[in-house]
C-alpha positions in Angstrom: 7.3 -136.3 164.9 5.9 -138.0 162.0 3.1 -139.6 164.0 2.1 -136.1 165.6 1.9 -134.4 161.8 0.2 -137.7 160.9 -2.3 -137.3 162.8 -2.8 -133.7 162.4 -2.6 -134.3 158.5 -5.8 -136.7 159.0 -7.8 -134.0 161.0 -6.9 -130.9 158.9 -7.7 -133.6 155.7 -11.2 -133.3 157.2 -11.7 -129.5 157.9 -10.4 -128.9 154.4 -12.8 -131.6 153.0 -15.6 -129.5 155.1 -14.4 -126.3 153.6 -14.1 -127.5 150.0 -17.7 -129.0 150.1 -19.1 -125.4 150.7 -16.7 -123.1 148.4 -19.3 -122.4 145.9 -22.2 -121.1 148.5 -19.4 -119.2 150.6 -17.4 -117.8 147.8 -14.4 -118.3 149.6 -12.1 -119.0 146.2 -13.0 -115.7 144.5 -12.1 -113.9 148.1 -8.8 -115.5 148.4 -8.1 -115.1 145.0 -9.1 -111.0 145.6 -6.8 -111.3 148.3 -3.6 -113.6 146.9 -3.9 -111.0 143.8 -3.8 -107.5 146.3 -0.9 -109.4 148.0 1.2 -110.4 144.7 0.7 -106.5 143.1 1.6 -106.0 140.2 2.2 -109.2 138.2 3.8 -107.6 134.8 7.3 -109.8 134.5 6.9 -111.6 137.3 7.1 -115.7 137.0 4.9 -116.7 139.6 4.3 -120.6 140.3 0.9 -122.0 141.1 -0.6 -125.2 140.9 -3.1 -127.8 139.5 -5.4 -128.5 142.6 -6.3 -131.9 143.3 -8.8 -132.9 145.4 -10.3 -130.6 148.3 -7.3 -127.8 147.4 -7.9 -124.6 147.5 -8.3 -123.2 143.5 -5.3 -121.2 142.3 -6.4 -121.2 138.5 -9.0 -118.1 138.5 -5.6 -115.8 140.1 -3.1 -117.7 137.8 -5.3 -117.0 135.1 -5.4 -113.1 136.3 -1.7 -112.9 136.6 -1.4 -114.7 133.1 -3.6 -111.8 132.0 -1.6 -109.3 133.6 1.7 -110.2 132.0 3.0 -112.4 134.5 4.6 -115.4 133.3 2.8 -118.6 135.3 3.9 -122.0 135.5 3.0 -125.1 137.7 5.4 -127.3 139.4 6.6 -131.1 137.9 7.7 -133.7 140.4 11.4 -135.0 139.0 11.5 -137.9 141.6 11.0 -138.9 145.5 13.2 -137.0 147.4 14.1 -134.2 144.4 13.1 -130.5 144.7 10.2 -129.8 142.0 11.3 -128.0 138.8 8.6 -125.6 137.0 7.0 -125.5 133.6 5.1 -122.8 131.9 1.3 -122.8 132.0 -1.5 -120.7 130.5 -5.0 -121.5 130.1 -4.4 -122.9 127.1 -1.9 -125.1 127.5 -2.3 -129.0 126.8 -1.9 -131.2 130.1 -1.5 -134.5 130.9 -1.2 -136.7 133.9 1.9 -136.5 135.7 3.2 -137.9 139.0 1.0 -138.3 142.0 -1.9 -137.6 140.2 -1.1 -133.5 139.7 -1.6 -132.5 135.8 1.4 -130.9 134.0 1.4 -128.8 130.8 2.6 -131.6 128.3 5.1 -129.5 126.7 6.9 -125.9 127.7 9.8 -123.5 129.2 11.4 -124.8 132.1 10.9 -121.3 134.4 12.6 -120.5 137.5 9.3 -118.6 139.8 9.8 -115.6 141.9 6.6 -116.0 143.4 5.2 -119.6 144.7 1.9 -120.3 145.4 1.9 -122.9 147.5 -0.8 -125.7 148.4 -1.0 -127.0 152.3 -2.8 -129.5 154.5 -3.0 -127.1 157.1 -1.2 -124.2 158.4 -0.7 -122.3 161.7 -0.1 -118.5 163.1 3.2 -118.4 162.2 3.0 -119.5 158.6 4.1 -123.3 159.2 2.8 -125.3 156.6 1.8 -128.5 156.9 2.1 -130.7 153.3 1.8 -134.0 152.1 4.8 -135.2 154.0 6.8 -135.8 150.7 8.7 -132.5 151.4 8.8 -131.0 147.7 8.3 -127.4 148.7 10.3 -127.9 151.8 13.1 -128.7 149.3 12.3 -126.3 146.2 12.3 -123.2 148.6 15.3 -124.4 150.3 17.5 -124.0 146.9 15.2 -121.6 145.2 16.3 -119.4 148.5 20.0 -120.3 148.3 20.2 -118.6 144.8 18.0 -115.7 145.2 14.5 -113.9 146.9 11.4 -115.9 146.2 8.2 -115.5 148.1 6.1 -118.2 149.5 2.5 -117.7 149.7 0.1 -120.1 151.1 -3.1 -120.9 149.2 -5.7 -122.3 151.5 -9.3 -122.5 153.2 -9.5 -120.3 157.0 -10.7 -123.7 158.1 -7.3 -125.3 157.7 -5.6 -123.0 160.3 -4.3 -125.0 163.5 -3.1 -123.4 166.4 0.6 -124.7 165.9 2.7 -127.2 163.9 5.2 -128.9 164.8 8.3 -127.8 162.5 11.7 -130.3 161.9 14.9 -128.6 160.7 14.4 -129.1 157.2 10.6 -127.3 157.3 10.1 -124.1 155.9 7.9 -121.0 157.0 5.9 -119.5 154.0 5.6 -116.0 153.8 2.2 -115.4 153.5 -0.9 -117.6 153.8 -4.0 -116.4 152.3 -7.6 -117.7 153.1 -11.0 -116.4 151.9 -10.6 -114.2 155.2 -7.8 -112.1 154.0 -4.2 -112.0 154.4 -2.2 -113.9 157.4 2.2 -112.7 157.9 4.1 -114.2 160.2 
């Protein structure tokens, strides 16, 4: 199994690469973020997790910066360890960041938040809302025991371009609610 997503990772590495490289012209961020927004609702006193994209990632910062300005409460995930579920800090577009594992930048100081909402990065993704990572299986983990506790939603952040036709899933991969592209809005 880890060959197959192995090999699917390198291909979908290359349609997002395609995708990133013509954001701008397309204006495919500032449609997805019209259409991650219309999907969250109203944000007032809701903690919503997003990220700091790295590399060819779809930008989550112009809708984390809307739901900041909305009254949600936004923070960005911090890897613990290998092998540990992610824990959150509180972001706002102010907030100092430094480096912090793997290359993703964390805010350097700030409450330790528990999201209802999780926007999620991806390599690729399919019709049924499988999502295909890094392989380090963070979120795979972090929804798993966010879920055992109480409702979260899990909505993919991504380029249309990144869409395969399926994924192969393992027992411990799990479906996101939602994935939305600059094309609109895709439910399992």
């Amino acid at each position: 199994m880890s060959d197959v997503k192995a090999s699917l990772r390198q291909s979908a590495f290359a349609a997002r690469q395609r995708a990133f490289d013509l954001r701008h012209q397309s204006g495919a961020v500032t449609r997805a973020t019209a259409h991650l927004l219309a999907l969250i609702g109203p944000a007032h006193g809701l903690t919503v997790a997003g990220y700091m994209p790295m590399r060819s990632e779809m930008d989550p910062l112009p809708a984390m910066t809307a739901l900041h300005g909305q009254g949600a409460r936004i923070c960005v995930p911090v890897i613990a360890g290998r092998g540990q579920p992610l824990d959150f800090r509180a972001w706002t577009p102010e907030a100092p960041m430094i480096d912090g594992p793997f290359g993703a930048r964390i805010p350097e100081s700030g409450d330790w938040l528990t999201p209802d909402i999780l926007i999620v990065p991806l390599v690729a993704f399919d019709p049924t809302c499988n999502r295909l990572g890094y392989g380090g299986g963070f979120y795979d983990r972090t929804l798993a025991r966010l879920a055992a506790t109480r409702p979260v939603r899990a909505l993919g952040l991504a380029f249309a371009a990144q869409r395969l036709p399926a994924i192969p899933t393992e027992p411990t991969d799990v479906a996101l609610d939602a994935i939305v592209t600059e094309d609109g809005i895709l439910r399992p």
